[in-house]
C-alpha positions in Angstrom: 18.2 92.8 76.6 21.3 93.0 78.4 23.2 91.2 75.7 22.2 93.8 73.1 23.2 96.8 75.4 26.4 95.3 75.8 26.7 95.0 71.7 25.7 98.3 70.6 27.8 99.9 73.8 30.9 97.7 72.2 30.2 98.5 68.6 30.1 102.3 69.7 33.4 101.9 71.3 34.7 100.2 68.0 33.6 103.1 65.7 34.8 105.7 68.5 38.5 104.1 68.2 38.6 103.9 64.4 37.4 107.3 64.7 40.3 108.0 66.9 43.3 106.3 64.9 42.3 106.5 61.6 45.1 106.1 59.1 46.3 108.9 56.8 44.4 109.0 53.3 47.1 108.2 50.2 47.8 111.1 48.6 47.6 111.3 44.9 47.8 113.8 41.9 44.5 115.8 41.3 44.2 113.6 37.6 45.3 110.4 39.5 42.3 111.0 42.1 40.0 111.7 39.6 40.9 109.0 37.9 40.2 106.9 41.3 37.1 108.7 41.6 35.8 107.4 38.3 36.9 103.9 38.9 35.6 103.7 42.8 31.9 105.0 40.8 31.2 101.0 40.4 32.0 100.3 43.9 29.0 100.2 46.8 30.4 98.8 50.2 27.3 96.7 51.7 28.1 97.2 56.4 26.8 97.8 59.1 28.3 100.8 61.1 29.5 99.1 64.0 30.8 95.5 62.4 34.0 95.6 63.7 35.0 93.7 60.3 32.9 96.7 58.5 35.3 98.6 59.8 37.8 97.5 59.2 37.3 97.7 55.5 36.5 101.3 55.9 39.6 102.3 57.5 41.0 100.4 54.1 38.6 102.9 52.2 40.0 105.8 54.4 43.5 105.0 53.9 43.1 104.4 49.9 41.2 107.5 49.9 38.9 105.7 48.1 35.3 107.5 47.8 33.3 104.4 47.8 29.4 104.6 48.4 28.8 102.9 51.7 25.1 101.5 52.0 23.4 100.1 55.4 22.1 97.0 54.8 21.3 97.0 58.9 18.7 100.0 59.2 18.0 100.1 55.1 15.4 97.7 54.0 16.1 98.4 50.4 19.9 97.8 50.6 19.2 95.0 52.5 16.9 93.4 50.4 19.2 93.6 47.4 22.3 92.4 49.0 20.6 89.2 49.5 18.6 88.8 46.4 21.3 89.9 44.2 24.4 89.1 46.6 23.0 86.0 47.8 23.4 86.7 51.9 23.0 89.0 54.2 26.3 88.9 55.4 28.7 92.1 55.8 31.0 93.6 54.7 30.1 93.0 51.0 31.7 94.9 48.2 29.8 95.1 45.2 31.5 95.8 41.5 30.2 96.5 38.8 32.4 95.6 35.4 31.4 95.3 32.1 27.7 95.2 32.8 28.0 92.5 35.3 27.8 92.9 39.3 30.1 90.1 41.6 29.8 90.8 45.2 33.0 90.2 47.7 32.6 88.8 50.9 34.9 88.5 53.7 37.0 91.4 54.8 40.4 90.4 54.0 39.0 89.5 50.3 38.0 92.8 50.1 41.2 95.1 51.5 43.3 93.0 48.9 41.2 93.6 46.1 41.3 97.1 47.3 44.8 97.4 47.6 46.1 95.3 44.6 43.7 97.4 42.4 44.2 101.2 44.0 47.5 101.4 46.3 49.7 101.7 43.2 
């Protein structure tokens, strides 16, 4: 019991600093962001809110100013349920895309930020 106290009280500190330094977002052209906004429509982020590695990825997300649907797989059966039917694991963060009818789902943070950054920082 003690254990989890401590967790959750850490993971709230975790969100509370990200809160507190977040980066700046990029800023784009009103055509270039919609573009991004149609692109990022194939995008779901699979975290849990206080994974420091969840995180992580979202200040990525924050900084890209990407407007990618985040979904709980902690406190959401549903989301849950299909990131380890279709993803394989339950294991966060997990970025799934969806391309030419097709879904592949990222793993690993660092995976994820470079895929985000080589395919939406330019």
């Amino acid at each position: 019991m003690l254990l989890k106290a401590l967790r959750i009280g850490l993971g709230q500190i975790v969100v509370f600093v990200d809160w507190i330094s977040r980066p700046r977002k990029l800023k784009r052209s009103p055509e270039a962001q919609a573009e991004v906004q149609r692109a990022t429509s194939d995008l779901a982020l699979y975290q849990f809110h206080a994974c420091p590695f969840c995180v992580k990825v979202r200040r990525s997300l924050h900084r890209l100013n990407l407007p990618v649907e985040l979904r709980d797989a902690k406190n959401d059966a549903e989301h849950r349920q299909a990131l380890e039917q279709q993803g394989g694991r339950i294991k966060v963060p997990c970025l799934r895309i969806e391309e030419n009818g097709q879904s592949t789902w990222l793993y690993e943070s660092k995976a994820i930020i470079a895929y985000l950054d080589q395919r939406f920082a330019g």
